[in-house]
C-alpha positions as CSV (number, residue, x, y, z in Angstrom):
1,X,7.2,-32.9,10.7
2,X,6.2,-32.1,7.6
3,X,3.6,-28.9,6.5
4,X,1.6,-30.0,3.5
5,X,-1.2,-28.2,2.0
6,X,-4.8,-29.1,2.3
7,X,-5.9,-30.5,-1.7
8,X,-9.5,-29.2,-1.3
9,X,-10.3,-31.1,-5.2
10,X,-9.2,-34.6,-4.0
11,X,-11.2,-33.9,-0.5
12,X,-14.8,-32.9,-2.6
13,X,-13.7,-35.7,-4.9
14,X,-13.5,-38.2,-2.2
15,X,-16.6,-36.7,-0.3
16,X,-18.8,-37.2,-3.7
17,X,-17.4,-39.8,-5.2
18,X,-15.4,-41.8,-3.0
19,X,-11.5,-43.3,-2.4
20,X,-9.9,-44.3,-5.5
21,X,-10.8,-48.0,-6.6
22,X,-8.1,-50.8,-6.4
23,X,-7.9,-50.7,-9.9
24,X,-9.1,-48.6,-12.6
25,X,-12.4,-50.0,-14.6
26,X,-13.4,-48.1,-17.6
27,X,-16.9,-46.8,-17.3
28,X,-16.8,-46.2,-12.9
29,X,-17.5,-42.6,-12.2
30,X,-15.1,-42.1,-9.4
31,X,-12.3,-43.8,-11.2
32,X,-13.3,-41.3,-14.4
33,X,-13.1,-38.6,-11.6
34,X,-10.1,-39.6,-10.2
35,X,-8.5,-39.7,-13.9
36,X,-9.5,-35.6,-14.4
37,X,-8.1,-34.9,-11.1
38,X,-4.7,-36.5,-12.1
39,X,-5.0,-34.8,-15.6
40,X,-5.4,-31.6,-13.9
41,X,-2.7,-32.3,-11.4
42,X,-0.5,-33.6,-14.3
43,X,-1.2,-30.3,-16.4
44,X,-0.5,-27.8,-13.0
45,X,2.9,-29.6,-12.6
46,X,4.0,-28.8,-15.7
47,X,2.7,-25.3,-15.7
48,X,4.8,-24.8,-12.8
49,X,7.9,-26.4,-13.5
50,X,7.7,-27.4,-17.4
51,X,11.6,-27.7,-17.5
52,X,13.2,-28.0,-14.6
53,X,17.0,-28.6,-16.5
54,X,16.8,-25.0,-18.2
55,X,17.2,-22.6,-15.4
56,X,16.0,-19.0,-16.8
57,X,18.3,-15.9,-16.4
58,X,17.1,-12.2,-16.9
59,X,19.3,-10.4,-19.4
60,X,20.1,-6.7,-18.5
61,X,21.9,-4.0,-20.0
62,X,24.8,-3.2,-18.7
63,X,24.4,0.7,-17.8
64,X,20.5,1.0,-17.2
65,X,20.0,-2.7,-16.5
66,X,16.6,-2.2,-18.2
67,X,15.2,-5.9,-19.2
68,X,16.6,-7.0,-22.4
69,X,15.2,-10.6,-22.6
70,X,16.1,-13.7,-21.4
71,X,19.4,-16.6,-21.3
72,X,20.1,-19.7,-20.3
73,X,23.4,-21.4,-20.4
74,X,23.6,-24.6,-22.2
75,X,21.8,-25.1,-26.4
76,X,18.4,-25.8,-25.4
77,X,15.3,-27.0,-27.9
78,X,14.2,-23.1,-29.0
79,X,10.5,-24.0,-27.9
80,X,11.0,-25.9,-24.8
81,X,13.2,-22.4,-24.2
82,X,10.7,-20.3,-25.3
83,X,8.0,-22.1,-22.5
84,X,10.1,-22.0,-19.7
85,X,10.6,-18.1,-20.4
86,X,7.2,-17.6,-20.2
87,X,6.3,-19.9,-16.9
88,X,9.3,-18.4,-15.6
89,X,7.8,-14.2,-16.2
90,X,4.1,-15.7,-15.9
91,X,3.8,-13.6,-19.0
92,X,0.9,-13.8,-21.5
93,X,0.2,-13.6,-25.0
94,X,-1.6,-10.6,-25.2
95,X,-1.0,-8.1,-22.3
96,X,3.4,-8.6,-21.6
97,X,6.2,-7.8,-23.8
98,X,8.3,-10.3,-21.6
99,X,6.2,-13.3,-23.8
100,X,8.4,-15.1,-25.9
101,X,6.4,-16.6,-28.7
102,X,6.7,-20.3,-28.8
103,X,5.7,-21.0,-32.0
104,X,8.3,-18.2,-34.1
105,X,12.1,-19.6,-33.3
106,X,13.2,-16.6,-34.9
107,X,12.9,-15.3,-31.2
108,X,15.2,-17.3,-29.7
109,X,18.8,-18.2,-30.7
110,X,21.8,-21.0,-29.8
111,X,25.0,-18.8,-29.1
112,X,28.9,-18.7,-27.2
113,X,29.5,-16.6,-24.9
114,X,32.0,-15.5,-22.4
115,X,32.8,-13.2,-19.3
116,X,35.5,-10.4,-19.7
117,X,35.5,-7.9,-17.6
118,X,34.0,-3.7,-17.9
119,X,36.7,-2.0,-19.2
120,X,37.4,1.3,-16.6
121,X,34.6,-0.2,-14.2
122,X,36.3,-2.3,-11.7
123,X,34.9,-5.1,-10.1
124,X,32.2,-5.3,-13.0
125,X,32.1,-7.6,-16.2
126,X,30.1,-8.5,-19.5
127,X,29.1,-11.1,-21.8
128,X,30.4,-11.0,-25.4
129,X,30.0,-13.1,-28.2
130,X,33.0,-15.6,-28.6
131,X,34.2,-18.5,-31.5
132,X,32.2,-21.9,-30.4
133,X,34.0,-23.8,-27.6
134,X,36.8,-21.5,-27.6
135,X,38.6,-21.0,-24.1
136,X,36.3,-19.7,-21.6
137,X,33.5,-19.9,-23.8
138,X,30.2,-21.3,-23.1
139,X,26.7,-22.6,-24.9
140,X,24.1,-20.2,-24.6
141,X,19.8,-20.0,-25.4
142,X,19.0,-16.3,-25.5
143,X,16.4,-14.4,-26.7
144,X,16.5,-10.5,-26.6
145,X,12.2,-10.4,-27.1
146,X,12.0,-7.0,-25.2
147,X,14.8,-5.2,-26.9
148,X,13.8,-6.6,-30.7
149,X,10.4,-5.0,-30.1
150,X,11.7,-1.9,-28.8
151,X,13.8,-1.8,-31.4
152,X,11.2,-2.5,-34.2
153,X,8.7,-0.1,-32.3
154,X,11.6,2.6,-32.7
155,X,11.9,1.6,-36.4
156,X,8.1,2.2,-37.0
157,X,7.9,5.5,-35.2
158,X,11.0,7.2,-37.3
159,X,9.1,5.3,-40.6
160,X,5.8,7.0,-39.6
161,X,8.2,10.3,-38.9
162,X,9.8,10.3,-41.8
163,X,5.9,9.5,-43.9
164,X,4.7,12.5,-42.2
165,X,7.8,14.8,-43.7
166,X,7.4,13.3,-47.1
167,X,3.5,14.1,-47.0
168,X,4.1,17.9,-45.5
169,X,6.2,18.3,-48.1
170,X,4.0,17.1,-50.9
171,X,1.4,19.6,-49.2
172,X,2.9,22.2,-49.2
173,X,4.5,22.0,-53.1
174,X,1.1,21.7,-53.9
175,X,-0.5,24.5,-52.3
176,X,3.0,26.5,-53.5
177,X,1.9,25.4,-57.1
178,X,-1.7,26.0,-57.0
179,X,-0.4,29.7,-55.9
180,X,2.1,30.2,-58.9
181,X,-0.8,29.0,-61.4
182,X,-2.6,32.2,-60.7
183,X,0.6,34.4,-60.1
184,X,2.9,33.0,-62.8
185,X,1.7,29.9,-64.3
186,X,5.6,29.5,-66.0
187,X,7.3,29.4,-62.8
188,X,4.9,26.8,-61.7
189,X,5.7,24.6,-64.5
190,X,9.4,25.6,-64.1
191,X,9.2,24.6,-60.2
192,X,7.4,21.1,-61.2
193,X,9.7,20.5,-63.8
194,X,12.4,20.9,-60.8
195,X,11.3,18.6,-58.1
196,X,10.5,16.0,-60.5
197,X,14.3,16.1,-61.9
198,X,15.8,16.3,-58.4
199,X,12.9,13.5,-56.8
200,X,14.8,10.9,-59.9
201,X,18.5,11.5,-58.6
């Protein structure tokens, strides 16, 4: 016996409209109504299973096993990839760090890999990079999308860091120089003179 669910569209369909005709006649209503229904059917399908060849691996660090990104094993087109990522997390554009952009390919990349084992940690092994079709080596898609942002979000916060010396530093030569123009208006000069020789090196 088999447990199918109820399709509650193609039920209101056929209770407004009708059956599906025989054949399909341009210009009848039910079969134009029948033809969205199988549009939206087609379009769910592929939502849920877009790919069904390119089975979608997490990729996790090794000590933490925080999220890194994503592999599958086997070169894969980088945008057909990308897609099955994203139906695979159900991640969106706009609110998850797990999206994989489909349209940049700079995301994802065609590698070789192969499984040696954790040096000191028995029973536990690794992926490493390894010379194309080399023994034990095999095709990879990857993307590392989580860790690349992380990484560039660590980037920006030490550039911002580094800005916010550079500035307190400029502040407070200035309010040091607009001091020694009342004090000693040579040493301020002197001082200027200084920073500007030691700011070319």
């Amino acid at each position: 016996m088999t447990d199918t669910k109820p399709d509650f569209i193609a039920e209101a369909i056929t209770a407004h409209w009708g059956e599906r005709c025989p054949d399909h006649e341009a210009g009848c209503f039910v079969c134009n109504a029948w033809t969205q229904y199988d549009a939206l059917r087609f379009s769910a399908d592929l939502r849920a299973n877009p790919h069904p060849e390119i089975e979608i691996i997490d990729l996790r660090e090794i000590d933490s096993e925080g999220l890194m990104g994503f592999y599958a094993r086997g070169h894969f087109d980088r945008w057909k990839f990308a897609r099955a990522c994203n139906v695979y997390t159900g991640a969106d554009f706009f609110h998850d760090e797990r999206h994989v952009p489909e349209g940049l390919p700079d995301y994802v990349r065609h590698e070789w890999w192969r499984c040696v084992p954790v040096s000191g940690e028995p029973g536990m092994s690794q992926y490493v990079s390894a010379e194309p079709k080399s023994r034990g080596a095999f095709p990879v898609t990857v993307t590392t999308v989580l860790e690349d942002r992380q990484r560039k979000r660590v980037q920006r916060e030490i550039n911002e860091h580094q800005k916010g010396e550079r500035t307190g530093f400029a502040n407070g030569l200035n309010w040091a120089l607009r001091q020694l123009d009342n004090i000693n208006p040579d040493a301020g000069e002197k001082l200027l003179a200084y920073y500007r020789a030691q700011d070319k090196k």
